[in-house]
Phi, psi and omega in degrees: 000124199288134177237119169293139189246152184223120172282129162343133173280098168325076185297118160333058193332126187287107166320126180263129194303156204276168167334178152234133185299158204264113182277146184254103166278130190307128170099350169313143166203165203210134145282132175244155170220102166275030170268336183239155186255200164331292203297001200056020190265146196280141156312136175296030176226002176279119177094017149290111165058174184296131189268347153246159255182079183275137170248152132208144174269148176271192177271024181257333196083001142291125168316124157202142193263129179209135175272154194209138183292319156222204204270316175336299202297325164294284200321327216261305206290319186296313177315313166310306214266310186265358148288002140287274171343313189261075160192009180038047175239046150297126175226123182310080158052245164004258203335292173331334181281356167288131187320166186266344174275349190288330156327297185272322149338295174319319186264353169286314202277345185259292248288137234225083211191192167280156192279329183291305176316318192275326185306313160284002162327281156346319178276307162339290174296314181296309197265324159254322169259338158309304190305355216218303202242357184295336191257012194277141149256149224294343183284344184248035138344279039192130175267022151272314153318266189297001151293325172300285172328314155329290157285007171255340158299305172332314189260336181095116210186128182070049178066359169276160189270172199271178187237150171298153175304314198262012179283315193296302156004291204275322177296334157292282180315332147330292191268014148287305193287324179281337150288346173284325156279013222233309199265319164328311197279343191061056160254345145228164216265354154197164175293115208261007181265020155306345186269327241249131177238123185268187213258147191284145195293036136091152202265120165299160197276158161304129216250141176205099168262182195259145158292169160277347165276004157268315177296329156290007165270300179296308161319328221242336150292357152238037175264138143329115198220137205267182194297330159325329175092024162242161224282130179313144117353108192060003195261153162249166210261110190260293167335287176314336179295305188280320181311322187282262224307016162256314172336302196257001173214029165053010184283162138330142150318316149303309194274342184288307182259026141260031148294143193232155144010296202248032163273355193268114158241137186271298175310311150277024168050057186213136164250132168222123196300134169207001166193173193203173198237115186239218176226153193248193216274337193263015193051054151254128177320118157218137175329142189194183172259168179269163216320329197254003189047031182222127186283178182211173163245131195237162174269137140326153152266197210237339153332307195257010170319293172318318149343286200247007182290303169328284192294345175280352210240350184272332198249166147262164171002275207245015181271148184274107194302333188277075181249163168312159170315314189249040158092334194278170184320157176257148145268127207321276210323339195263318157321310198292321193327289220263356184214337166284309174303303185299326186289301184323308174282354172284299154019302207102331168305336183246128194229124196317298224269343159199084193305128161267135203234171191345304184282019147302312239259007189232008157258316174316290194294345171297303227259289151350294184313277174340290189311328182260037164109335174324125197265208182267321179298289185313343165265323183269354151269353163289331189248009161075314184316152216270358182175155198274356159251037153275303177305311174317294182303322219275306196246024172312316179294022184242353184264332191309336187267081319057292184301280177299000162258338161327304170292355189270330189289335176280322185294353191263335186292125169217150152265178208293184172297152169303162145220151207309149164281164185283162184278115170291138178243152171251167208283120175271091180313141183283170193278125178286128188276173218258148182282000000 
């Protein structure tokens, strides 16, 4: 009988575990010294290059390394390093070497806003902080350097023309906001243009509003008109239309011909902005919210009723009441072209050297407004501004006749006549009879 044999059972070799990486504890620091070895004996680096050598671990457990001329100057810096590290505003090396354009590409690309506000961001960078600041990495900033940047826009340098006070402004605040996400990110440990004082925003333009005998001239120079000189027949008078009602109700321009039908209410003599028409970055027409991204309600005056009764009575709903000659959208820029600008000068209005442009007409309405009793609050909710003292900077001076009717209502104030006091007499008890 055949006997089966059994091989010994062979035990497996136990796989061997891989090493275990070498661990660093956060806060760790070191000094090295190349030039000597342990034995004091000189080193193949001696007297070669920086003799000292800073170790630290971050709280991540990562090794980093900095050469130093002496040991004073490490011991100062490790010091630096680990009082950052426990107050956790440490910032890694590494991270600082990314460029300041891979920044503002980033921060263009987050930006969070109107399309016209980025397109000029955008221009901002290409034509002033890129050509200057796209290849530094960011840790090698220096505010001195961007004060020097500043004044070569200014004076105009390297064949470039000098920028306006407040263009050199926006193009520094540019790359202040991108250094300030730069520290936000703990790619530096701050912002050295915190130092940097920038240049002022520039002398605001001259304000040039209209009388109400120019707004009605100028209406009456773009009303449509038969051979006769009266107003056509059957036409709707649009142009004349859209001049009142920016004239009379402070809106935007944009927000005046993103008007629709059914934003007109007659019965409560109220318009309400809830949209507008602006520009994306490349200047293509678009649809958008208005400026505070918040709709409002503006009142009619009883003037321009009449006005807008025609164009609401053309459209429907959601149709834009403001159109073009062939139906399509107006455009601000093309309107001022083609219908403002030629009325002004049928006019009389216009003057080269200090032209007036559209957004008068939204001062024309401020200034109109003031006169006829308007406080601040009630203008700045008619104009849509995000607070009333963004109206107070813009139109304080339309208040100075306020002011002097103040001095006049306190000069009136006096007081009344004295009146004579009563005499006190004190009371005399009658005399008690005798018992």
């Amino acid at each position: 009988m055949a006997t089966s044999r059994h091989s010994p059972a062979k035990s497996r070799p136990r796989a061997r575990e891989p090493p275990m990486a070498k661990r660093y504890v956060p806060g760790t620091t070191h000094i090295q010294d190349l030039w000597y070895k342990r034995d004091k004996t000189p080193s193949q680096r001696h007297k070669r290059g920086k003799r000292w050598r800073a170790f630290w671990v971050d709280n991540l457990g990562q090794e980093h390394t900095a050469m130093f001329g002496t040991k004073e100057e490490a011991k100062a810096h490790l010091a630096d390093v680990t009082a950052s590290l426990k107050t956790h505003t440490y910032v890694n090396p590494e991270h600082g070497k990314v460029t300041v354009g891979e920044l503002v590409e980033h921060h263009l690309d987050a930006f969070v806003g109107k399309p016209k506000t980025l397109g000029t961001k955008r221009s901002l960078a290409k034509t002033q902080v890129l050509p200057r600041w796209q290849h530094v990495p960011v840790r090698a900033v220096e505010a001195s350097d961007v004060r020097a940047w500043i004044a070569a826009m200014m004076r105009g340098e390297n064949d470039r023309k000098p920028v306006s006070s407040k263009w050199a402004r926006d193009a520094a605040m540019l790359l202040h906001a991108v250094l300030k996400d730069a520290v936000a990110d703990r790619r530096i440990a701050f912002d050295p243009m915190v130092t940097v004082k920038l240049p002022s925003k520039g002398r605001p333009r001259d304000q040039y509003p209209l009388t109400i005998e120019e707004v009605y001239a100028l209406a009456d120079a773009m009303t449509i008109k038969d051979d006769d000189g009266q107003p056509e027949s059957g036409v709707v008078q649009v142009d004349r239309a859209l001049l009142l009602t920016l004239c009379f109700t402070g809106i935007r321009v944009g927000e005046a011909l993103g008007l629709t039908a059914s934003a007109v209410d007659f019965n409560r003599r109220r318009i309400h902005i809830r949209r507008t028409y602006g520009q994306d970055e490349h200047g293509r027409t678009i649809e958008s919210t208005p400026k505070s991204h918040e709709s409002r309600w503006v009142p009619i005056p009883a003037q321009l009723m009449g006005e807008l009764l025609p164009l609401v009575e053309a459209r429907t709903g959601k149709q834009d009441i403001f159109v073009g000659p062939r139906g399509g959208t107006v455009r601000a820029d093309n309107w001022r072209n083609r219908v403002f600008t030629p009325a002004l000068v049928d006019c009389d209005l216009y003057d080269p050297d200090s032209p007036r442009v559209v957004h008068d007409l939204r001062h024309t309405y401020a200034s109109l407004a003031v006169r006829a009793g308007a406080n601040v609050k009630a203008l700045q909710r008619a104009m849509g501004h995000a607070s009333a003292s963004i109206t107070l900077d813009v139109y304080s001076h339309l208040f100075d006749d306020d002011l002097e009717a103040l001095g006049e209502s306190l000069g009136k104030l006096k007081p009344k006549p004295a009146q004579p006091k009563p005499v006190r007499t004190h009371f005399v008890p009658a005399s008690q009879p005798a018992s």
